[in-house]
N, C-alpha and C positions, 0 to 999 in steps of 0.2 A: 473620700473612702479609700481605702488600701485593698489590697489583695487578699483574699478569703479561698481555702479548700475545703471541703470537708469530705466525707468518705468513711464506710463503714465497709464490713464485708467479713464473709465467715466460708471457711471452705472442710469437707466434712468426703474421707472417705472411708471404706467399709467394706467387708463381703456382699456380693450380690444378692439379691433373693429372686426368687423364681420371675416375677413379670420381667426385671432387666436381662435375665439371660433371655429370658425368650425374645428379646427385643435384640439384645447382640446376637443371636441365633439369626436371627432372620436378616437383621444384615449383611452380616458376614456372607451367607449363601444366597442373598436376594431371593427367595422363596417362599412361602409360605412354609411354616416349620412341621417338621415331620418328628417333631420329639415330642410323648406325651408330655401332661402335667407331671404328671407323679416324678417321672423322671427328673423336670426343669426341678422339681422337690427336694429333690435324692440328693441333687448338684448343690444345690442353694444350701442343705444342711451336712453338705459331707461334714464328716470329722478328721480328715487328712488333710486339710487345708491349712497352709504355712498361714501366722500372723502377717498383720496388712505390711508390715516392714520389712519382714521378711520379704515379701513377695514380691517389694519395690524392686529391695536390692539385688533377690536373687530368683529372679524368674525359671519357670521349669523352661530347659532346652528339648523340648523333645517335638514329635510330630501324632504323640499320639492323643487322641479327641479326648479324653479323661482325662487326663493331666493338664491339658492347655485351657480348658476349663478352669481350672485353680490357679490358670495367670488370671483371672479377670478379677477385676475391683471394679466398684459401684462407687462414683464420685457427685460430691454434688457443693457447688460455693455459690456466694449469692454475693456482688457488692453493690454499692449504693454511693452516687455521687448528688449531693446538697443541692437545692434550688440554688443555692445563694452561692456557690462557690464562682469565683470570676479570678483575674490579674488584670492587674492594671493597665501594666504597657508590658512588652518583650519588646526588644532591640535584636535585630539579625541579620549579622552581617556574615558576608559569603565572597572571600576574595579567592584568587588565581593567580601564581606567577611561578615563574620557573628560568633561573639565571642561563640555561640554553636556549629559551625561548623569547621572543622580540614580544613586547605588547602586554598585558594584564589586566585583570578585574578584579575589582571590589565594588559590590553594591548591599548598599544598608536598607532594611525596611524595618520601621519600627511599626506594631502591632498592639493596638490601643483594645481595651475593654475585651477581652479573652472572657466567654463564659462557658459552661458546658453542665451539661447534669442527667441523670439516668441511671437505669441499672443494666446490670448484665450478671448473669448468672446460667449455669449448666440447665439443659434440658432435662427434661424426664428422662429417669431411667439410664443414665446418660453411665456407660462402661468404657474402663481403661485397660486393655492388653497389654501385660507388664511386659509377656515374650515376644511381641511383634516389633522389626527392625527398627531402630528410631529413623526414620524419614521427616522432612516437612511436609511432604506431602499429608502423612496422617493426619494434618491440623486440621482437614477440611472433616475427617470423622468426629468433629468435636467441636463445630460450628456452638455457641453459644444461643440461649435465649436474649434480645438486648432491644431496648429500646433506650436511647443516647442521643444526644443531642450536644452540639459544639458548634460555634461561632465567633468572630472576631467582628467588631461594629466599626472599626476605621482603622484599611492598613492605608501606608503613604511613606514616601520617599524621602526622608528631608533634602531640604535644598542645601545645607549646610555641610551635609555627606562625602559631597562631592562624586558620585557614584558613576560608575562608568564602566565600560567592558570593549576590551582592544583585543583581538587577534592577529593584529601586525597588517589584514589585511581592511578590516571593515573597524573603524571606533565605534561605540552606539553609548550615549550618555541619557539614561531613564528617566522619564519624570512619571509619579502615580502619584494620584490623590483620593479620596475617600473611595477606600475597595472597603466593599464587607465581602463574608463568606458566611455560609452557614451549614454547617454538615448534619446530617439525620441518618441513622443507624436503625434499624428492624429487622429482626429475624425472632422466630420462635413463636407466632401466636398460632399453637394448636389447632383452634378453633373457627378458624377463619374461612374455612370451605363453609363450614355450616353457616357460617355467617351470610357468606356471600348468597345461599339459595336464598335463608330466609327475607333475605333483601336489606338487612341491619345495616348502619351506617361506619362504626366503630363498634370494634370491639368491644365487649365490656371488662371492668379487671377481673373481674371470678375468671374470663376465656382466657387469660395470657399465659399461658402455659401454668407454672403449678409455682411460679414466682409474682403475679398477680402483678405481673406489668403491666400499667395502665399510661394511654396515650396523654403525654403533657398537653396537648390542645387541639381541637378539631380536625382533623387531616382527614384525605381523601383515602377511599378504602382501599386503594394500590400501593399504600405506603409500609400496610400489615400484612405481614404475609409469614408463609408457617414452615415452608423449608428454606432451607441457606440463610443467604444476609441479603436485606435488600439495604443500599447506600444512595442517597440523594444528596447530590450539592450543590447549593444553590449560591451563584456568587453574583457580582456587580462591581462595576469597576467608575466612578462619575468621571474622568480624567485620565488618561495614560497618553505620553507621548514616550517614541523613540527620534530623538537626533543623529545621523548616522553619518560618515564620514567614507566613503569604501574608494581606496586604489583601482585605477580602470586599466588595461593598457594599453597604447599604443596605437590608433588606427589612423592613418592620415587621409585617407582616402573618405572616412567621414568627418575629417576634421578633429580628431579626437588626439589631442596629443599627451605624450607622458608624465606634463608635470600638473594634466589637471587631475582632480577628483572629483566623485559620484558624490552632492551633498545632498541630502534628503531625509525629511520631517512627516512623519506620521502621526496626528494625534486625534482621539476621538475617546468614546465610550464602550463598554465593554458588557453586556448582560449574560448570564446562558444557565443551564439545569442541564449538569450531568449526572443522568442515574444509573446506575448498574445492580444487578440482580445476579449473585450468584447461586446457585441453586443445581439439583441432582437432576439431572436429564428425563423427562417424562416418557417413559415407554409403558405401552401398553403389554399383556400378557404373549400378544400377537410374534411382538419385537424385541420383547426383551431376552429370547435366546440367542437374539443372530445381533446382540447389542454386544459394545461394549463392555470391556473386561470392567465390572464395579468393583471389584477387590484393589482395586487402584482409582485410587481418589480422584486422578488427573484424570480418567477416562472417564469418570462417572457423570463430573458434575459441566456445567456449560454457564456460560454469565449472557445475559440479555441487557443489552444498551436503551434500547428501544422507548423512544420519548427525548431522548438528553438535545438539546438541541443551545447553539450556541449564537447571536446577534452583537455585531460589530455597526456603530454607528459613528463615521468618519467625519470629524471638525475641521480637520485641515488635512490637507497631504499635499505635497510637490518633491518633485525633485528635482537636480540643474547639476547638468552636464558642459561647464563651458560654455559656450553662447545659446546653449537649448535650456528651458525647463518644460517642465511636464506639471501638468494641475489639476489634481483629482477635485470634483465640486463638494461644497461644503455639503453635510447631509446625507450622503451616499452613506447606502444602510445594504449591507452582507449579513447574510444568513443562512443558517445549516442546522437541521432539522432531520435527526433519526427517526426515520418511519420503521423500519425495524432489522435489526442486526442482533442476531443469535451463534454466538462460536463457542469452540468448549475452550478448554483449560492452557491450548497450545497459539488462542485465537485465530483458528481456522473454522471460517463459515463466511456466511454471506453476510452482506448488509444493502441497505437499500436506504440512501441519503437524499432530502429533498435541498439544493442549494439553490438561493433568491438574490437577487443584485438589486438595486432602483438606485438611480442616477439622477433624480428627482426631474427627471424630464434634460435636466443636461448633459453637458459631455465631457471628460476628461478632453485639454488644453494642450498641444503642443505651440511653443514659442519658442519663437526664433529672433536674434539680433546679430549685427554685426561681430567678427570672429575678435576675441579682447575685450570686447563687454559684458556687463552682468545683466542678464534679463531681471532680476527685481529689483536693478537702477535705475533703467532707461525708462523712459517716458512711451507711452502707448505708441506714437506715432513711429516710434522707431523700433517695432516689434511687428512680427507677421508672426501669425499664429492661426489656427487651424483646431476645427472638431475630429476629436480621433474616431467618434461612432457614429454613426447613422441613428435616426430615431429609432429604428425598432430594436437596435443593440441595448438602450439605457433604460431598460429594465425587461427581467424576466426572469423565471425560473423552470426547473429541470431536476428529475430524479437522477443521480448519479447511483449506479448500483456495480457493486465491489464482490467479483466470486470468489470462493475459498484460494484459488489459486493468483489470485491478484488481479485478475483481467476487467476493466471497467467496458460499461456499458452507459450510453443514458438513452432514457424513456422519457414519457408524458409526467409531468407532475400529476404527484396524486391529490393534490389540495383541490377543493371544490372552485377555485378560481375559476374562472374561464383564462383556457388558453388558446393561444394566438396561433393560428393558421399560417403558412407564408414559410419565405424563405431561412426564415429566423428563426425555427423554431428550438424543439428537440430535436432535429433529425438534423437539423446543421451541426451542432454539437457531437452529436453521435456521428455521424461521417468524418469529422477530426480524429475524436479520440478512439473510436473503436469504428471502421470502416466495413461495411458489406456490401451487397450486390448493388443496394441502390446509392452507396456513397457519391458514386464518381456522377453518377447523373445527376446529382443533389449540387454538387460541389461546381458543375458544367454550368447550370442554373444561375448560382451567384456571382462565377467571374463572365457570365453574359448579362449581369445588370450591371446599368451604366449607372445605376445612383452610386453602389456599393464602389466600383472599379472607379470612378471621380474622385471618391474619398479617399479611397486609396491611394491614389496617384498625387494626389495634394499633401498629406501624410509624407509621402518620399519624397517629394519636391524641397521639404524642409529638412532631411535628412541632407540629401545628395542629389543635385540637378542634372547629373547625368545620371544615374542611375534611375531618375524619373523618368529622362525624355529615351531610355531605352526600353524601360516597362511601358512608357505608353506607346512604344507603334507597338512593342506582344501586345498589348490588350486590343489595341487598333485592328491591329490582323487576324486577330479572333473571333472578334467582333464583324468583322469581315468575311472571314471563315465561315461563318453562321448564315451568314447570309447569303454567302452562297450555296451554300449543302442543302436552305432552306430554299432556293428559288429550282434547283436541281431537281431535290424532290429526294438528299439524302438524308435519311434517318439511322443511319446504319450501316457499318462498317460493309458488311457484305454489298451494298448497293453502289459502293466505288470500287469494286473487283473486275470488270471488264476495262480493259488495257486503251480503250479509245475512250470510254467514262473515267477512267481516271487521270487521261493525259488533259481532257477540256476544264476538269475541275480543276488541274494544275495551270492552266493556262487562265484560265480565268481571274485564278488567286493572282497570279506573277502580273499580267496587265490588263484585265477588267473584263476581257470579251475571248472568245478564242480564236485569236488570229494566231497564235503560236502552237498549236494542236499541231501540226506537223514537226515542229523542233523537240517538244515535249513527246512526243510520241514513239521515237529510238531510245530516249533514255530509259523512257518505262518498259518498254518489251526489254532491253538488254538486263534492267535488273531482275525482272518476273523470269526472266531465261536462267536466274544462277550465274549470270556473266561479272555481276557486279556495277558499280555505279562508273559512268564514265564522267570523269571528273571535270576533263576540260569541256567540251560544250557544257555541262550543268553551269559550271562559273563564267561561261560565256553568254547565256541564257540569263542567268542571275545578274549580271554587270550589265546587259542591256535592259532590264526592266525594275532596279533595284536603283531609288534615288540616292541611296543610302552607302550604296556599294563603294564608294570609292575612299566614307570615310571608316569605314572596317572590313576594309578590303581583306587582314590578315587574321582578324575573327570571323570571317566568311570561310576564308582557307584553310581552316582550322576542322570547322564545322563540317565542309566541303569532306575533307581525310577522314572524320570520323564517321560522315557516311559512309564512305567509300569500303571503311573497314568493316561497316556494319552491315552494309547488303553485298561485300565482299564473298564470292566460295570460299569456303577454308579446304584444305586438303585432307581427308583425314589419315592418320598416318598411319604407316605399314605395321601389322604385330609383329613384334620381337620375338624372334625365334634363338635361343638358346640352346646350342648343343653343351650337354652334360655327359663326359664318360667316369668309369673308375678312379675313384680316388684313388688309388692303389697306382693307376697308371700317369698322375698327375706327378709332374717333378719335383713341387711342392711338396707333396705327402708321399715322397717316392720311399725314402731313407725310414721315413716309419712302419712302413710294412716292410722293413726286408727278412726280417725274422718269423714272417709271421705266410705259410702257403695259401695259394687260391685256392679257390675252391673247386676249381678242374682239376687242383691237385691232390687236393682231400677226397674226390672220387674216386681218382684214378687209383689212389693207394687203396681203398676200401675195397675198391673192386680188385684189384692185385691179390691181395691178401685177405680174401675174404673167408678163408677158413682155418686162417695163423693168427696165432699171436701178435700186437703189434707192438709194436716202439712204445717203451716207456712213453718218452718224453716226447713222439706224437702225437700218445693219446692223451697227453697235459695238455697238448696245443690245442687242439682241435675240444676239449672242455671249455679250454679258455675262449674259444670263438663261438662254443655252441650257442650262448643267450644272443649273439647277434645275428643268428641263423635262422631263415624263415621256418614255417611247422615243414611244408614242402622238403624244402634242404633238408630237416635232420629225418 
């Protein structure tokens, strides 16, 4: 078969008659109208009204309510796309390069079996203001009636392509196999309040506005709707892989040297329904004085996402860094789900997203091999490798919610699941990314479980072995910590504030009992005194109860000074006093006033002479200094 369009369509405009003014009447003022029949009458058959060409071309400039009346036309088109119209294939390719810039893309997708069909045509009543500014924005007063439909049944990447996209920093070369799409278009059906009381399922054509759209196939009744456009796209992806290449730099300290690169493989499948709804903003009688300006299309109307929800299902993924890779399990299924997001025209508003992970009970893989080899050459036995999560990490979900001004929050999922109680839940999440009163108690909780802190420290052991065996005595002595504040009986900062309770909890922590409460015990009063930390006994204190001391004797010294700065008095410094006399008297601005008298001189002459005539050309001076003279002086 070859490629078919077909396509019909008739457009028709006119002077208005009375029901469209009275419909542009009311929008324009968002009101109920206050202009009789007879009059909308008067308007519809004046006899001064310019031909419809005239009226295109040369609209009345003026601001007065009669005349701008006779910019209005009454338009109305209808077209018509063929069941049968389809193309074959499209070919589209999409490259990038720029002879100042390192790296480039080209990627081809050819797009198989192209169909589409529908109508669209002007609403009821539907007016054109020949005198109003041309803007884009007014397209939104001219929303169409439309029910349309378009899809493509297999896009895919050929192999043959070659297709690829370089930044200089990251390569990524595509691979997609059977994608469809399918787009659905509604706006206009009149009827559809009445519908929905009387509990009707669709529409019927008599209801679609006064162009007798009728739905190509059973749809749910959220898909007709009667103000703005409601847009539904439904895609699928069976196949997508990215291969990616990306430049790391430099760390040697984790082994990470210059001449390796980040290689890594993502491939799975791809499902999701995104809809959007744009439409005029519902206010009631109540709110719609203290609303938004409607004379401006951007202020009026708001789009709702609410429903579009998108599912990633992962076939493979790894990545390999040099002697490390990483290996996400086969299966691992992501998800994201709008439960509901409402913004206007500038997309400022809220949203509330529910995101899902499963891990299908497994774990993403870190592995380790000797430094020179390839972890997907080597043989098992010469591989150490490690779970990056704990069970209750590989799988779960959470409402992430987004306010107008960007700030996230998460909460309980609102899916009928049952959710899981513990340290894992919402509230771990939420103390990361958005932190309040109870985070740190939350956060206190899970670096004092020893499942979570094990894995952790197994995790950096394959990184970096010192940097493991320095994070495990902090977890050690936290864990330590704990145990002692809990045998004390501290719950609470305030209950280590007495100067002898805080030196035995010091002394406890440094060597297990308190036989050092007496040496501990002048360090703490001199710093609760404002005296500051006395540096020498602390490191002398510390070097004898510290097995550790002697091999970061000069990260203790370090640490040591910044105490010392930190419970240090500071002094606080003297206010700056600044003497300021007459600029007049300054040697600087000496030679600028010489022409010009003080003002004990311009007394003294006034009072001199205070019933003569004076000097020309002292009373030009004293003009010329009057604006810089307080009201007092003159």
């Amino acid at each position: 078969s070859g490629s078919k369009i077909t396509a019909s369509g008739k457009v028709v405009i006119c002077r208005p008659d009375a029901a469209a003014l009275e419909k542009a009447y009311t929008q324009e003022t968002n009101i109920p109208r206050k202009i009789s029949t007879s009059q909308l009458h008067t308007l519809a058959l004046g006899s001064e009204c310019m031909p419809v060409a005239a009226t295109i071309l040369y609209p009345y400039e003026t601001t007065s309510t009669t005349k701008r009346q006779k910019n209005l036309l009454k338009y109305d088109y209808s077209f018509d796309i063929g069941e049968d119209t389809s193309i074959d294939a499209v070919s589209l390719s999409v490259g990038a390069s720029h002879p100042m810039l390192k790296g480039g893309t080209i990627i081809t997708t050819i797009l198989e079996s192209i169909y589409a069909h529908g109508s669209l045509s002007a609403r009821d009543n539907s007016i054109l203001n020949t005198g109003e500014l041309k803007r884009k924005r007014n397209i939104l007063k001219h929303l169409p009636a439309v029910d349309f439909t378009a899809g493509i049944q297999n896009i895919f990447i050929p192999e043959e392509s070659m297709s690829y996209s370089d930044d200089a920093q990251t390569k990524c070369i595509p691979e997609l196999f059977g994608g469809q799409m399918m787009v659905r278009v509604t706006g206009g059906f009149e009827e559809v309040n009445r519908l929905r009381k009387t509990g009707e399922t669709n529409p019927p054509a008599s209801s679609v506005s006064s162009k007798k759209l009728a739905p190509s196939r059973q749809e749910s009744q959220d898909l007709y709707v009667s103000d703005g456009i409601n847009v539904l796209l439904d895609f699928g992806i069976d196949s997508v892989a990215l291969n990616n290449q990306t430049n790391v730099n430099e760390f040697p300290e984790l082994d990470i040297f210059g001449h390796q690169k980040l290689i890594s493989t993502i491939a799975g499948s791809v499902d999701g329904t995104i809809g959007f709804h744009l439409r005029p903003q519902d206010l009631d009688e109540v709110t719609r004085s203290i609303s938004k300006n409607f004379l401006n299309p951007l202020e009026a109307y708001e789009i709702d996402f609410s429903g579009s929800n998108v599912y990633v299902k992962i076939s493979e993924a790894n990545a390999t860094l040099g002697h490390r890779r990483l290996i996400i399990p086969s299966e691992t299924t992501i998800g994201v789900h709008i439960v509901n997001s409402i913004v206007d025209m500038s997309f400022d508003g809220n949203t509330e997203t529910e995101v899902n992970w499963d891990f299908q009970g497994s774990s993403p893989i870190l592995q380790k091999v000797e430094i020179g080899l390839d972890p997907g050459r080597c043989l098992h036995e010469e591989k150490e490798s490690v779970n990056l999560l704990i069970y209750a990490l590989r799988q779960g979900r959470f409402n992430l919610n987004v306010s107008s001004v960007g700030g996230l929050t998460i909460t309980q999922a609102v899916t009928t699941r049952a959710n899981r109680e513990g340290l894992y839940d919402w509230k771990f999440f939420n103390a990361i990314v958005s932190p309040d009163d109870q985070s740190a108690a939350h956060i206190l909780k899970v670096l004092h479980d020893k499942i979570t802190m094990s894995k952790l420290l197994q995790v950096v052991k394959l990184i970096n072995g010192d940097l493991e065996r320095v994070l495990s005595y902090i977890v050690k002595q936290a864990w330590r910590a704990k145990e002692i504040f809990d045998s004390e009986g501290v719950s609470d900062p305030g209950h280590a504030i007495p100067g002898h309770k805080m030196a035995r909890l010091l002394s406890m922590f440094l060597c297990g009992d308190a036989s050092q409460v007496n040496d501990v015990m002048p360090i703490v009063l001199r710093v609760v005194q404002g005296d500051g930390l006395d540096v020498m006994k602390t490191k002398e204190l510390l070097q004898k109860n510290l097995d550790i001391y002697e091999n970061y004797a000069p990260e203790i010294d370090r640490a040591t000074r910044w105490a010392e700065t930190m419970f240090g008095s500071i002094e606080a410094p003297k206010p700056f006093v600044e003497k300021l006399g007459p600029l007049s008297l300054s040697p600087r601005y000496l030679s600028l006033f010489t022409y010009y008298p003080t003002a004990k001189e311009i007394y003294d002459t006034l009072s001199e002479k205070c019933h003569l005539p004076l000097d020309p050309s002292f009373s030009a001076i004293v003009s010329t200094l009057a604006p810089y003279l307080s009201f007092p002086q003159i």
